[in-house]
C-alpha positions, -999 to 999 in steps of 0.1 A, spaced: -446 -725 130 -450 -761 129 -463 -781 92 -473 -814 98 -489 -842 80 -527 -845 86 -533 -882 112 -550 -894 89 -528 -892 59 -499 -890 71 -479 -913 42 -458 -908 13 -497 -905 -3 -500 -873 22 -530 -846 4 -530 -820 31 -507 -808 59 -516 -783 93 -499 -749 105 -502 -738 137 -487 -716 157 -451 -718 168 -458 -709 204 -499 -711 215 -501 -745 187 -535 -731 179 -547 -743 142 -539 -716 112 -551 -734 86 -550 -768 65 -533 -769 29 -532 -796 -1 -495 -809 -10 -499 -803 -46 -483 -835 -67 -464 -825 -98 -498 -826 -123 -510 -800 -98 -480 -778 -106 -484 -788 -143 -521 -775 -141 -515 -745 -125 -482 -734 -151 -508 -742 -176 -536 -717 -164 -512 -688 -158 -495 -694 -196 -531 -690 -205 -534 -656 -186 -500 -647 -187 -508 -637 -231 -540 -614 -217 -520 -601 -189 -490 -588 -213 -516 -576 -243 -528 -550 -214 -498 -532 -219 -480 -509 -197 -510 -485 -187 -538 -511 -180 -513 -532 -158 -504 -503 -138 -542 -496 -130 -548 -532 -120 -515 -531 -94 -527 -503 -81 -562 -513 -76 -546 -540 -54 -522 -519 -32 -552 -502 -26 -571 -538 -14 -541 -549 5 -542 -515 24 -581 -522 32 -575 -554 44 -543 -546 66 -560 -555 96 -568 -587 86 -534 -597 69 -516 -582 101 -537 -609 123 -531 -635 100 -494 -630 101 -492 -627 139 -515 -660 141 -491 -677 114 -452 -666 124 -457 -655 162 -442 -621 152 -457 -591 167 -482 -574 145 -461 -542 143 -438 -567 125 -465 -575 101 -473 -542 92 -440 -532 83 -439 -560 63 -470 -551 43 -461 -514 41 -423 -523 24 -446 -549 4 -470 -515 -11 -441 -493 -19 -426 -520 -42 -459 -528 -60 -466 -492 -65 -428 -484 -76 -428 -515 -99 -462 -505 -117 -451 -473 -116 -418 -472 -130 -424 -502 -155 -427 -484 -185 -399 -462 -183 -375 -492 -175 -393 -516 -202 -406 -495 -229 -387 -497 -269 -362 -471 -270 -336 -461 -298 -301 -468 -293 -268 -450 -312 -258 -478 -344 -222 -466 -340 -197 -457 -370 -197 -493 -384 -234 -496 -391 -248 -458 -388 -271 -463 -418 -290 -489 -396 -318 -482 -367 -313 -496 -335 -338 -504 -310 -337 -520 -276 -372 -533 -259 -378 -554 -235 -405 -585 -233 -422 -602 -210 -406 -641 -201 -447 -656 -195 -450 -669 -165 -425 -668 -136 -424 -690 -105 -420 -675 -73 -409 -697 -40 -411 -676 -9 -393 -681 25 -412 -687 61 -392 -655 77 -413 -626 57 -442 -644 44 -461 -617 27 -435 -593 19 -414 -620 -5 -441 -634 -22 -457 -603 -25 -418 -584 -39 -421 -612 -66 -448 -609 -77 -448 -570 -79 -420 -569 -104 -427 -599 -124 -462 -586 -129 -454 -551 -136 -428 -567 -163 -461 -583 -180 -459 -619 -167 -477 -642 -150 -471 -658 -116 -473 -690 -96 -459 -688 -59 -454 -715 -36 -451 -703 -3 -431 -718 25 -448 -748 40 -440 -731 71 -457 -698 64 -480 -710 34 -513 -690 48 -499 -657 42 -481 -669 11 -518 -682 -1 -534 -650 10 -504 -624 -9 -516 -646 -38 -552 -647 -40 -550 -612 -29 -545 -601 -65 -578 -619 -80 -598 -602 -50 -586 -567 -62 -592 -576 -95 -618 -603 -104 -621 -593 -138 -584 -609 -148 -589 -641 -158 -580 -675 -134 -546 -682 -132 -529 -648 -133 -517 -652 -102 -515 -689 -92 -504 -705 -59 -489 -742 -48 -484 -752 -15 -463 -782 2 -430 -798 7 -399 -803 -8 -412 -819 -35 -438 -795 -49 -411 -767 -48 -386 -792 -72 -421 -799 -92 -422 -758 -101 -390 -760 -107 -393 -783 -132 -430 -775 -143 -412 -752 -177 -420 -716 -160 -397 -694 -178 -378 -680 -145 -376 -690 -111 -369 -660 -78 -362 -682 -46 -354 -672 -16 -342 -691 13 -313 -710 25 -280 -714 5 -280 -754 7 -320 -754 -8 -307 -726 -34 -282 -752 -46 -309 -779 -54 -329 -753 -66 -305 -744 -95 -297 -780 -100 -336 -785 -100 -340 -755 -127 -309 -767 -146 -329 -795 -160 -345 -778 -185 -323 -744 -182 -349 -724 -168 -328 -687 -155 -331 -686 -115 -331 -655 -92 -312 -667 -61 -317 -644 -29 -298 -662 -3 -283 -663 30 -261 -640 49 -239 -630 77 -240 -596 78 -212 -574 91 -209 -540 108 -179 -520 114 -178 -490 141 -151 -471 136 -131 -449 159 -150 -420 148 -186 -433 148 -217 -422 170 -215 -451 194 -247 -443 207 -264 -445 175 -245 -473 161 -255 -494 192 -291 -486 189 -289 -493 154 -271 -526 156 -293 -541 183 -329 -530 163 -310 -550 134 -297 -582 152 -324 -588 172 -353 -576 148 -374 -604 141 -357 -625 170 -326 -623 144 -343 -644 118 -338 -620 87 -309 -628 59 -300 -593 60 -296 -591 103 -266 -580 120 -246 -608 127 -215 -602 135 -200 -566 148 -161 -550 141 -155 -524 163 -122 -507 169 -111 -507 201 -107 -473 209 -143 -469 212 -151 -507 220 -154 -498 260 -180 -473 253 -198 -493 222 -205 -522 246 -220 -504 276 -246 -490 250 -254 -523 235 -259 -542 268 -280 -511 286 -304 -518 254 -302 -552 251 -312 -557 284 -348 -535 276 -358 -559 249 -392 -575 256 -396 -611 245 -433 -624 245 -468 -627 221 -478 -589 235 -486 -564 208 -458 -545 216 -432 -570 228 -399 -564 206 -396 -597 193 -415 -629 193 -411 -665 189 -386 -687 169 -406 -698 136 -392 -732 133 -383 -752 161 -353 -768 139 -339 -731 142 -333 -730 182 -308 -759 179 -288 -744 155 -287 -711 179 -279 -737 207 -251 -751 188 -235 -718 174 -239 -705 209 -227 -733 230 -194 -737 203 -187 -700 206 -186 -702 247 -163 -736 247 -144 -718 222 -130 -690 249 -160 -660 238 -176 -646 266 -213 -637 266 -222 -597 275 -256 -605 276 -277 -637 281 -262 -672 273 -272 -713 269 -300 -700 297 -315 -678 272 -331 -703 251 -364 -716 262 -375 -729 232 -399 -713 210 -387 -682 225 -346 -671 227 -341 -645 247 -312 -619 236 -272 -631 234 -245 -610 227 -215 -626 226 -179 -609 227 -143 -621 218 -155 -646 194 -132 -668 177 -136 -659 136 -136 -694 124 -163 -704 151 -195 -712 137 -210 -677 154 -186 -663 131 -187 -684 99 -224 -700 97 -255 -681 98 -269 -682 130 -303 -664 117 -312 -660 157 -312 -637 185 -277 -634 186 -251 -608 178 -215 -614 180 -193 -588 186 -153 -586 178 -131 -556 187 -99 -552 162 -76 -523 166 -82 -505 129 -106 -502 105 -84 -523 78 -90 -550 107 -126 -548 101 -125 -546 64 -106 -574 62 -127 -596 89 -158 -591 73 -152 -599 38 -135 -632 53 -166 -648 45 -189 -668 20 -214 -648 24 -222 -613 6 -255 -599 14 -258 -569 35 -233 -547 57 -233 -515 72 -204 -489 83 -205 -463 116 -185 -438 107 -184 -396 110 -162 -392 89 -149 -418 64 -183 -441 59 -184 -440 19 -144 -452 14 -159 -481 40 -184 -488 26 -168 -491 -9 -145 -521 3 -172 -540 18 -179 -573 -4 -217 -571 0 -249 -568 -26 -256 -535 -1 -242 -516 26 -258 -489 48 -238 -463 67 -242 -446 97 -279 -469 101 -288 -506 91 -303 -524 64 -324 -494 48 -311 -504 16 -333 -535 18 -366 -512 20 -360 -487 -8 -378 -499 -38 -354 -484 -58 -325 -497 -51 -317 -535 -63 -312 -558 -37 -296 -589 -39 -262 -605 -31 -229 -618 -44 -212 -652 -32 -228 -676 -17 -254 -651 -12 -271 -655 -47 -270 -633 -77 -299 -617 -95 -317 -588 -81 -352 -575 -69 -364 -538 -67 -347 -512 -88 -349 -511 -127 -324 -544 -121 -353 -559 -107 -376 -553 -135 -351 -562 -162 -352 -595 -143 -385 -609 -148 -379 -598 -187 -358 -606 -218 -341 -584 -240 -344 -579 -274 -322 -560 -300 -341 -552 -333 -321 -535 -360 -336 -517 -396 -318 -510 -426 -327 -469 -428 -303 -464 -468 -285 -482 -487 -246 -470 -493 -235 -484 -526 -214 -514 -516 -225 -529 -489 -199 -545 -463 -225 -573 -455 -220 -583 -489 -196 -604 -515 -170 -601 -529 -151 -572 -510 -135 -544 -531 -101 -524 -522 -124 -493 -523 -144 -510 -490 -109 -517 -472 -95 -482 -476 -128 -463 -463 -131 -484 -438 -94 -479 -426 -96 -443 -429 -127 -444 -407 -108 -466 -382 -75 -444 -379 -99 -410 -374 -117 -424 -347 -97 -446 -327 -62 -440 -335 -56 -407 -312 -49 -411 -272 -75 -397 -249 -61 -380 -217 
C-alpha cells in the first residue's frame, strides 16, 4: 500500500493523502490528515456518546453489537473486496480476517456482563461486619490506533471489547490501510443509526494525528504496531498519564522436538511463516528443531515451500508486500544472514521482486544475525537445528521479544510449552491461541503488556472499583480512638487462631 500526499497539497499544510494499491497502484481512496482540533472534536463527540452508550447497560449494548456482527456478515463481500483492493492480500485472507473479527464482537457482547457486572466479595476476619463489593465501570472513551497488517480485524478487536465494556471509541487506522480502518468504524453507525454521532469515531493520517489522540485526554489508548512507534506512543500518552494497551512486535519461535509429527509440524510451520507473506507479529520466525529429526523436518518444509503460489489470483497463497519500506528490511535480514555463513533451502536475494517476495527458508543461521534477532515480518523462515530440546528452550527465549511460540511434540508439548517466555504458545499447531476469543492475547517484553480477548481483555477497557458498607456495629470499633486493652486481646486471639498453625 502506498500513502502519499495529494500534488496539490503536498506541504507541511497537507489536508488529504491517497492509497492505492501496493501492486496494480490503482486508487483506493482519498483521506483528510486530521490536525489536532480534529482529534479534539472528535474525543469531544464520543465523551458526549460515550454517557448514552454506558446508561444502556449491559443488555441493550449487547443487542446493538449484535445487530452489527449481523451487518458486517451482510456486507462481507464488500469488506472482503475492499481489503483485497487496499492490502493486496488474497480475499480468502480477508475473510478470515472478518470471521476472527465476529467471534470477538459476539464473545465480548456476550460475555460482558458476567466479567463486568457488581458482585460480592468475602470482607475477611478483620472487617467481617462490613459488605464488600467489587464492580467494574466503564473508562469513557478509549482510543484505538490500528496497524496496516490486519486492517479490519484490529480495529474492529478494539473496538469490540472497549464497547462491550460501555465505552466509547475513536480509531485511527493505519495511514497505510486507513479504508478498511474507516469502514470497521463507520460500520457500527450503519448497523445502528439510532446511537447517537460520535459513538464510534474515526481519524485518519500521519504520525502526527496518531501523537494528537494520544494526547487528545481519551481515557486509554490500545496500539498496535511496531516496538519503536510503541515507545513514542507511551512517551506520547505519558503526558497526561493516560493507561496504554501495547500489542507489539515479535519473533516467534517453534521447537520440533525429537518426538514430534514432522509432517504436521512442517505443514504447520510453513502456513504460519509464510501466511500473509510473513507480515503478522505472531508468524513463525524462527524454527529449533533437534537434529535427530532435522533431516526429515527439512525435506517436508522445502517439498511445501516449493507449492506456494505468489500472485493477486483469488486463490494464490500469499500476496504482495504492504509497504515497500518492508522488502528492504527482508533484503537486509536476508542478505546479512547469507554473508554470515547460513545457507538458503529455499529461494534467496533472487526471491525478492519487489512488491512481491517469493518464499526463503534459510538454514544454519547465525543467532545474533539480524534473521535471528530483528523481526523480519516477511516471507522468511529461519530454521536452526540444536541437538536437545533444552537447546531450543534456551535459543528461543534468547530474545527481546515475547509474543507468540509454539511446541511439536508427542509426547512432552505442555512441560515445553511451560518454559517458553511468550504471552501464548500453541502445541502441536500454530498461532490458534491468537483466534480464540477467549483466551487473552498479548505479550511480555519488548512485546507489550496489556491484553485483548478473554475476561483480561474486558477488564482492560474498564476500571475497578471497591465499595465497602458498614452491615453492624460491634461495640468498640477498631477504626476508632482511643484503643482499649480489651481491642488488643480480641484481636490477638483472633490472629493466633487463624494464622498461627502450619498448613501441610
Amino acid at each position: 500500500m502506498t500513502a502519499q500526499l495529494t500534488p496539490d497539497t503536498a506541504t507541511s499544510a497537507a489536508q488529504t493523502f491517497d492509497l492505492t494499491h501496493p501492486s496494480t497502484g490503482a486508487h483506493v481512496g482519498t483521506y483528510p490528515i486530521h490536525t489536532a482540533d480534529d482529534v479534539a472534536a472528535v474525543v469531544a463527540d464520543a465523551r458526549q456518546a460515550a454517557r448514552w452508550w454506558a446508561g444502556l447497560g449491559f443488555a441493550e449494548r449487547k443487542r446493538r453489537m449484535n445487530r452489527w456482527t449481523a451487518w458486517l456478515a451482510r456486507h462481507s463481500d464488500e469488506i472482503c473486496d475492499l481489503g483485497y483492493r487496499e492490502t493486496g492480500k488474497p480475499k480468502g485472507d480477508v475473510q478470515f480476517e472478518l470471521l476472527a473479527s465476529l467471534e470477538d464482537i459476539k464473545w465480548a457482547a456476550r460475555n460482558a456482563e458476567r466479567v463486568l457486572k457488581e458482585r460480592k466479595i468475602a470482607p475477611g476476619a478483620a472487617m467481617l461486619n462490613f459488605d464488600a463489593r467489587l464492580s467494574y465501570h466503564p473508562l469513557g472513551v478509549a482510543g484505538v490506533i490500528a496497524p496496516w497488517n490486519f486492517p479490519m480485524y484490529t480495529p474492529l478487536c478494539g473496538m469490540a471489547y472497549a464497547l462491550a465494556a460501555g465505552n466509547a471509541v475513536v480509531v485511527k487506522p493505519s495511514e497505510f490501510s486507513s479504508a478498511t480502518g474507516v469502514y470497521a468504524a463507520e460500520s457500527f453507525a450503519k448497523a445502528n443509526p439510532d446511537a447517537p454521532a460520535g459513538l464510534v469515531g474515526w481519524v485518519t493520517g500521519f504520525g502526527e494525528t496518531g501523537a494528537a489522540l494520544c494526547r487528545s485526554g481519551v481515557d486509554k489508548i490500545a496500539f498496535t504496531g511496531s516496538v519503536g512507534t510503541g515507545r513514542r506512543v507511551m512517551a506520547a500518552c505519558a503526558e497526561n498519564l493516560t493507561p496504554v494497551l501495547l500489542e507489539l512486535g515479535g519473533k516467534d519461535a517453534t521447537i520440533v522436538a525429537d518426538d514430534a509429527d514432522v509432517g504436521a509440524a512442517a505443514s504447520a510451520v510453513v502456513w504460519g511463516g509464510l501466511w500473509h507473506a510473513g507480515q503478522a507479529c505472531v508468524g513463525i520466525e524462527r524454527v529449533y528443531v533437534a537434529e535427530s529429526v532435522a533431516p526429515a523436518f527439512l525435506r517436508e518444509v522445502r517439498s511445501r515451500v516449493e507449492n506456494i503460489t505468489v500472485g493477486l489470483d483469488d486463490l494464490s497463497d500469499y500476496g504482495p508486500m504492504t509497504m515497500p519500506g518492508q522488502v528492504d528490511v527482508v533484503r537486509r535480514h536476508v542478505t546479512d544472514a547469507l554473508d554470515r555463513g547460513a545457507t538458503a533451502l529455499v529461494g534467496g536475494l533472487d526471491s525478492i521482486k519487489a512488491p512481491f517476495i517469493e518464499p526463503i527458508v534459510l538454514v544454519d543461521v547465525p543467532e545474533d544475525s539480524s534473521a535471528v534477532r530483528e523481526e523480519t515480518f516477511g516471507p522468511v523462515i529461519v530454521i536452526n537445528t540444536v541437538p536437545d530440546v533444552d537447546e531450543a528452550i534456551r535459543r528461543a527465549n534468547a530474545t527481546d521479544f515475547g509474543l507468540g511460540s509454539s511446541v511439536f511434540s508427542e509426547n512432552h508439548g505442555p512441560e515445553i510449552a511451560a518454559l517458553l517466555r511468550a504471552g501464548g504458545t500453541t502445541i502441536n499447531s500454530v498461532l490458534t491461541f491468537v483466534g480464540i476469543p477467549s483466551l487473552p492475547f498479548g505479550g511480555v517484553g519488548d512485546s507489550g503488556f496489556g491484553r485483548f480477548h478473554g475476561d483480561d481483555g474486558l477488564r482492560e477497557f474498564s476500571r475497578a472499583k471497591s465499595t465497602t458498607r458498614k452491615k453492624f456495629g460491634m461495640g468498640k470499633e477498631m477504626q476508632e480512638f482511643p484503643r482499649t486493652k480489651q481491642q488488643f486481646t480480641i484481636v490477638r486471639r483472633v490472629l493466633k487462631l487463624k494464622f498461627s498453625r502450619r498448613l501441610h
